[in-house]
N, CA, C and O atoms as a GROMACS GRO file, in nm:
protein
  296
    1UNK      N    1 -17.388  18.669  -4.871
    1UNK     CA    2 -17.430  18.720  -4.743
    1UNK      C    3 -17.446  18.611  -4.640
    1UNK      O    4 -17.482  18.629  -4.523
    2UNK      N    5 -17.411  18.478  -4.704
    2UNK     CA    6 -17.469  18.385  -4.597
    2UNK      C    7 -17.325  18.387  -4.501
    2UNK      O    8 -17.357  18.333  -4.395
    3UNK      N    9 -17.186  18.426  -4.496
    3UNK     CA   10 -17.094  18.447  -4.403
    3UNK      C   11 -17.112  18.498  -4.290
    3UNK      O   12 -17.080  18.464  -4.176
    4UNK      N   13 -17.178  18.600  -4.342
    4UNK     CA   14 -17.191  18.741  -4.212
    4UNK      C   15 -17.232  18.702  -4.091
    4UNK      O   16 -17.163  18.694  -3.989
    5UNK      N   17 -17.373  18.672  -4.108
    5UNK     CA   18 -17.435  18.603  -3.957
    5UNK      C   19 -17.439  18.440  -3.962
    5UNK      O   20 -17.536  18.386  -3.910
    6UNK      N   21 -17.326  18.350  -4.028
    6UNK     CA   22 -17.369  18.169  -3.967
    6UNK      C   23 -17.238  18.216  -3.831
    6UNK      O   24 -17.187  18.316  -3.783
    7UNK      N   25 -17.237  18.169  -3.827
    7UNK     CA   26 -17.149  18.073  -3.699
    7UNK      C   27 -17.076  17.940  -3.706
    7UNK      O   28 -17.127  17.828  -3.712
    8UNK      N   29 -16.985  17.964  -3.703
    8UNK     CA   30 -16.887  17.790  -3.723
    8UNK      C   31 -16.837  17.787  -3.563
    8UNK      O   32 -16.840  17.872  -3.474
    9UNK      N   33 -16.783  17.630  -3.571
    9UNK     CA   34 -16.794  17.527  -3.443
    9UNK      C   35 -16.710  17.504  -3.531
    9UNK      O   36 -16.702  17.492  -3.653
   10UNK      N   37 -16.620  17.498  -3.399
   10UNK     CA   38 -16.465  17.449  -3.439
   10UNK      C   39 -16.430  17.289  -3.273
   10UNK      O   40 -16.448  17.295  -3.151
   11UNK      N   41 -16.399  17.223  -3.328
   11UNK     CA   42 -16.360  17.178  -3.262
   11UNK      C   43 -16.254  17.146  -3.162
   11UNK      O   44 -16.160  17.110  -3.233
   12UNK      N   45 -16.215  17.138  -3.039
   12UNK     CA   46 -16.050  17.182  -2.965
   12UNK      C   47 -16.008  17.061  -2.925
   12UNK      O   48 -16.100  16.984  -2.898
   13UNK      N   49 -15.908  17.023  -2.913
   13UNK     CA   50 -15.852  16.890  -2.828
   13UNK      C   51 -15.769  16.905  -2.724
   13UNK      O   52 -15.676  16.955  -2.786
   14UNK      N   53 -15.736  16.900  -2.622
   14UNK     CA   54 -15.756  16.929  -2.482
   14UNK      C   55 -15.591  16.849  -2.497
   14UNK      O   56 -15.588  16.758  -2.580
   15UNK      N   57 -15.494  16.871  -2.441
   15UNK     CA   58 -15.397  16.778  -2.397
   15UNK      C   59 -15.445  16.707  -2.326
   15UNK      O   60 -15.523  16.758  -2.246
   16UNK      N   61 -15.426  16.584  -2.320
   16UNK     CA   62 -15.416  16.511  -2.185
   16UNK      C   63 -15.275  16.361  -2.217
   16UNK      O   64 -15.218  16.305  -2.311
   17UNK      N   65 -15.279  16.357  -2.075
   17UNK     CA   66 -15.174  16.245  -2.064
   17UNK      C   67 -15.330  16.109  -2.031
   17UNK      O   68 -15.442  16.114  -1.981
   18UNK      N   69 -15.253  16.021  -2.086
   18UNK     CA   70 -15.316  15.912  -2.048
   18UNK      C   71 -15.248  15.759  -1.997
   18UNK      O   72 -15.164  15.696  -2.061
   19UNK      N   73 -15.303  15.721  -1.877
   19UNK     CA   74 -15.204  15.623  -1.827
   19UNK      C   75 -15.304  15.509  -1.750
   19UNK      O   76 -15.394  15.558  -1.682
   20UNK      N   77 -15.297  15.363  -1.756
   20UNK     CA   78 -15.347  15.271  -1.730
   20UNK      C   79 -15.339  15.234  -1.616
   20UNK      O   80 -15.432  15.162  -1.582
   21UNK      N   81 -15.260  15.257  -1.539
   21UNK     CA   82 -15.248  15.258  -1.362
   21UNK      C   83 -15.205  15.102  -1.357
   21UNK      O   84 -15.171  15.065  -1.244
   22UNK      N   85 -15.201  15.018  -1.445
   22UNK     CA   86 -15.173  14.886  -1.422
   22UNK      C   87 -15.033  14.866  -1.337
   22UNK      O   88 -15.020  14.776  -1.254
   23UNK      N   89 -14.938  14.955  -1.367
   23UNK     CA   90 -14.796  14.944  -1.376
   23UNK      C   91 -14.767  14.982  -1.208
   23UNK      O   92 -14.707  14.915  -1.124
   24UNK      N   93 -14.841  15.128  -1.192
   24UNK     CA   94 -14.801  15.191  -1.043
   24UNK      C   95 -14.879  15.077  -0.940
   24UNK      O   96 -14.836  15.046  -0.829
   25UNK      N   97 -14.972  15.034  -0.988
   25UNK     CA   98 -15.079  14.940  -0.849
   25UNK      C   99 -14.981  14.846  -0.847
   25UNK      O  100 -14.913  14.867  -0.747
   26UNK      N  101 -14.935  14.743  -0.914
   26UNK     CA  102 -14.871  14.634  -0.872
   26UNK      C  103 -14.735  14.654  -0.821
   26UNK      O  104 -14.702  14.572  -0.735
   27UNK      N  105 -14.634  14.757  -0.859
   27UNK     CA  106 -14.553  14.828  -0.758
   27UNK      C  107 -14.572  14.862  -0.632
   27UNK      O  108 -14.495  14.825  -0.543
   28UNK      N  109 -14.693  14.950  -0.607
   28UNK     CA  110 -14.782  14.962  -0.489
   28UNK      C  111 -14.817  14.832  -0.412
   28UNK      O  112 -14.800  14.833  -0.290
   29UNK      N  113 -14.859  14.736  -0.464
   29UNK     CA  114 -14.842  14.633  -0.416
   29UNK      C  115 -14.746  14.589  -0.357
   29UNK      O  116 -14.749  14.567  -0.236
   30UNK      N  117 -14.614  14.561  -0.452
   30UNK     CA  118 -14.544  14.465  -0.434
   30UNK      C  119 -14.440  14.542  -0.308
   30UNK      O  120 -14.369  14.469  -0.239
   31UNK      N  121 -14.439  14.704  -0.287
   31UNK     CA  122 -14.383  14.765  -0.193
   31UNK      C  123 -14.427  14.734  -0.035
   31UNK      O  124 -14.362  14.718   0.068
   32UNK      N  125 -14.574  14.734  -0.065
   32UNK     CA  126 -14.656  14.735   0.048
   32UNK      C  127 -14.605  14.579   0.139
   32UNK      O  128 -14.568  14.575   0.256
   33UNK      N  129 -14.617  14.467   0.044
   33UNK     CA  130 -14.580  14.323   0.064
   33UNK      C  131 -14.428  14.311   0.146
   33UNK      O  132 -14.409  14.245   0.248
   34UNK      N  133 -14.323  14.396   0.070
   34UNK     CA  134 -14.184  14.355   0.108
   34UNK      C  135 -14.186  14.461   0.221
   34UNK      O  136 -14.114  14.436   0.318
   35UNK      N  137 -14.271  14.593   0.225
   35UNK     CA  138 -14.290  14.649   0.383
   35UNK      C  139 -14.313  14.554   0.495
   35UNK      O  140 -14.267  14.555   0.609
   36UNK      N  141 -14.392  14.473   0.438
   36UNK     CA  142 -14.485  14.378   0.569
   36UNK      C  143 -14.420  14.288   0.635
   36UNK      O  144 -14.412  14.241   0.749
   37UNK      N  145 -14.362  14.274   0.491
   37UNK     CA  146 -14.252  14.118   0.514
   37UNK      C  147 -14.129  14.132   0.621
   37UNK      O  148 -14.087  14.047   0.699
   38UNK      N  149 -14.074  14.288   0.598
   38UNK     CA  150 -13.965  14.317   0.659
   38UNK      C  151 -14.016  14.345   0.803
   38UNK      O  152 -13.941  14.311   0.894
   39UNK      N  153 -14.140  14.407   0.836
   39UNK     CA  154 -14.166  14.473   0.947
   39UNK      C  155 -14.203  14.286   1.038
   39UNK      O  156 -14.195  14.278   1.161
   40UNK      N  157 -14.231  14.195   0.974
   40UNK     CA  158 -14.266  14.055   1.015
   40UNK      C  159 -14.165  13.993   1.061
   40UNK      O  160 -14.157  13.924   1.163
   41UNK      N  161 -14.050  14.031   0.948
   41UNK     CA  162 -13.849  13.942   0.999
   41UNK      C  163 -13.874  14.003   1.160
   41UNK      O  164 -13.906  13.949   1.265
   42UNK      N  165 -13.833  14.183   1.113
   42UNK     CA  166 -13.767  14.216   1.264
   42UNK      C  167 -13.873  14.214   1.367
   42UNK      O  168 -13.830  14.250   1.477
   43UNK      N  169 -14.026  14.177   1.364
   43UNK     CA  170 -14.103  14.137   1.488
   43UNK      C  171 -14.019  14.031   1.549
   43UNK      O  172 -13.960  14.047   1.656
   44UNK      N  173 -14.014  13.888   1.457
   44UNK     CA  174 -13.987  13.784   1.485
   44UNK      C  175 -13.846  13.778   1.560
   44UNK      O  176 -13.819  13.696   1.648
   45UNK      N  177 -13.757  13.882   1.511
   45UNK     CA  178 -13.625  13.837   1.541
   45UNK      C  179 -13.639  13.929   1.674
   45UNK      O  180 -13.576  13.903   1.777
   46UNK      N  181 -13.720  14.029   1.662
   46UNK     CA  182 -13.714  14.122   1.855
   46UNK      C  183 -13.738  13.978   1.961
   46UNK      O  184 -13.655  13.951   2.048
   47UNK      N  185 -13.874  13.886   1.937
   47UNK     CA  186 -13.986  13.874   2.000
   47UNK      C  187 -13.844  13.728   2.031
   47UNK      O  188 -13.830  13.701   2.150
   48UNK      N  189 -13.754  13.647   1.930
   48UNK     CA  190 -13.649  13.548   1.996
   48UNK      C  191 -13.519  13.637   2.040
   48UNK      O  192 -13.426  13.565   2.077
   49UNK      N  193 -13.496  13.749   2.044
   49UNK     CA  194 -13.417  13.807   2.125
   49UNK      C  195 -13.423  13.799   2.280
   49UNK      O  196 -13.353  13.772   2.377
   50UNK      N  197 -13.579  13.846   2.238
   50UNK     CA  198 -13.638  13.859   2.408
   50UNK      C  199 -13.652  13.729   2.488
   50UNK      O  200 -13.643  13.710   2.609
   51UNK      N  201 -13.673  13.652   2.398
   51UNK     CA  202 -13.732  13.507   2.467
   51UNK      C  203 -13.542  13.451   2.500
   51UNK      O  204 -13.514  13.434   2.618
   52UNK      N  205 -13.442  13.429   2.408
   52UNK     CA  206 -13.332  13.393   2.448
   52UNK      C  207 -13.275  13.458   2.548
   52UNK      O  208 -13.199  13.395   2.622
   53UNK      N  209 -13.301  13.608   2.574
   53UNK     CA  210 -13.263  13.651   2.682
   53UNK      C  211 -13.323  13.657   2.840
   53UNK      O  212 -13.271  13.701   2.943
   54UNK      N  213 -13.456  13.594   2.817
   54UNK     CA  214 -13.532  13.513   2.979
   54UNK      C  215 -13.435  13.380   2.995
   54UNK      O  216 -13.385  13.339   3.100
   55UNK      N  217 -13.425  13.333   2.886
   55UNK     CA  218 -13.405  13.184   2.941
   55UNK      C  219 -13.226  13.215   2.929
   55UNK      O  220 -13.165  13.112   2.956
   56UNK      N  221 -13.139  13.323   2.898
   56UNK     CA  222 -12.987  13.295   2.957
   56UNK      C  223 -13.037  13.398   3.083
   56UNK      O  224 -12.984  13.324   3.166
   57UNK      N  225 -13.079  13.478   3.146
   57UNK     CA  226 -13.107  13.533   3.266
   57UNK      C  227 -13.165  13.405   3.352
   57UNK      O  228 -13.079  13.355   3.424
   58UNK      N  229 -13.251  13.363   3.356
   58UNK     CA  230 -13.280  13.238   3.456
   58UNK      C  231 -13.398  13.255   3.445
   58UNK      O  232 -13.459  13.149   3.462
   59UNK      N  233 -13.481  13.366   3.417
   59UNK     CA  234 -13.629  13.321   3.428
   59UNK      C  235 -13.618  13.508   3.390
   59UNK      O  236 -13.517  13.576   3.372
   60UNK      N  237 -13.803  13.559   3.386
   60UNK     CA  238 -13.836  13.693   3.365
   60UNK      C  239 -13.834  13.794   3.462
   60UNK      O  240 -13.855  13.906   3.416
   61UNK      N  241 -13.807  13.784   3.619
   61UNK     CA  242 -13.762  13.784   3.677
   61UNK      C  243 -13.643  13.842   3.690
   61UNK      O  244 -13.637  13.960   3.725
   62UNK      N  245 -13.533  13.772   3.664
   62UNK     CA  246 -13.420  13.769   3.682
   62UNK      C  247 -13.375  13.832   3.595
   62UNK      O  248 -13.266  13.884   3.621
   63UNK      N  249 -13.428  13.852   3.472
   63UNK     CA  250 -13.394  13.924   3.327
   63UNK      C  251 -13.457  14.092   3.369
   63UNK      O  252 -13.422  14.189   3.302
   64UNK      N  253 -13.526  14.100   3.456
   64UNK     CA  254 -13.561  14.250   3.471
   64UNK      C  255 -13.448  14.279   3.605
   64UNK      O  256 -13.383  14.383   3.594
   65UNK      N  257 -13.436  14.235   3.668
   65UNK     CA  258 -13.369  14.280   3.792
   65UNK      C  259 -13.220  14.306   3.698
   65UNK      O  260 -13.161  14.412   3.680
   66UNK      N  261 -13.205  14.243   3.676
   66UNK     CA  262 -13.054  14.201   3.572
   66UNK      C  263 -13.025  14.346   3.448
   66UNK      O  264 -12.921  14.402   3.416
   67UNK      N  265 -13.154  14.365   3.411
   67UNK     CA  266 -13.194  14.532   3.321
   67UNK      C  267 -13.202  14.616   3.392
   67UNK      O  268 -13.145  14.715   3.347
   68UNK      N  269 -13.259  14.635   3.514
   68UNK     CA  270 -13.237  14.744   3.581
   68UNK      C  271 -13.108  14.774   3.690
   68UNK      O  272 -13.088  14.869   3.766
   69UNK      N  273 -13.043  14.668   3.668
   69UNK     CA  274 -12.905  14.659   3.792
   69UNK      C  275 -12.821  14.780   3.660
   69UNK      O  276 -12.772  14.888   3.691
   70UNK      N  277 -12.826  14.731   3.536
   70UNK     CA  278 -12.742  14.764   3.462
   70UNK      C  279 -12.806  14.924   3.383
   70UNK      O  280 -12.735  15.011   3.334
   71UNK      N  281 -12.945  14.922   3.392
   71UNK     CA  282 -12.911  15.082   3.368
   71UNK      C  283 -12.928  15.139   3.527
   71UNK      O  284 -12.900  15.255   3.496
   72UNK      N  285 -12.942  15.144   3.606
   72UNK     CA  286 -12.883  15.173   3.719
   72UNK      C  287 -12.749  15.199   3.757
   72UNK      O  288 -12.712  15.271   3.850
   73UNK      N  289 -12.683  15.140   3.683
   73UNK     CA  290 -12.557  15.146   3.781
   73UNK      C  291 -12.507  15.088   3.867
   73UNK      O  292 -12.386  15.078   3.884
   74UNK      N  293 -12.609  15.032   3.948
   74UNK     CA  294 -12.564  14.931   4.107
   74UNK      C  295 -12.543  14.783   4.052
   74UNK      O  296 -12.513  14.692   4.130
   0.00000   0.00000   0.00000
């Protein structure tokens, strides 16, 4: 008779995935870095575009009159 009324506890195990994050952060990283790096080249290379093109115009000046003659038209 001792079946009838005990009660058993069973134990369940849950799927889970398990993952160390070591792998995605330093990817995350290393994306973030070669973002920065690239967005740093083409600052640099706008910022001597601009500067080589004051000094073949004649001055800043002359480099705007010279930009607006030409989307103008006149």
């Amino acid at each position: 008779m001792q079946g009838v009324n005990s009660v058993t506890k069973q134990k369940t195990k849950a799927p889970a995935i398990v993952t160390d994050g070591i792998g995605t952060d330093i990817l995350k990283g290393s994306a973030f870095a070669v973002g920065a790096m690239a967005v740093g080249i083409l600052g640099v290379w706008a910022i001597s575009c601009l500067v080589s093109g004051v000094i073949e115009a004649g001055g800043p000046l002359h480099m705007f009159s010279s930009w607006l003659s030409a989307v103008s038209g006149m």
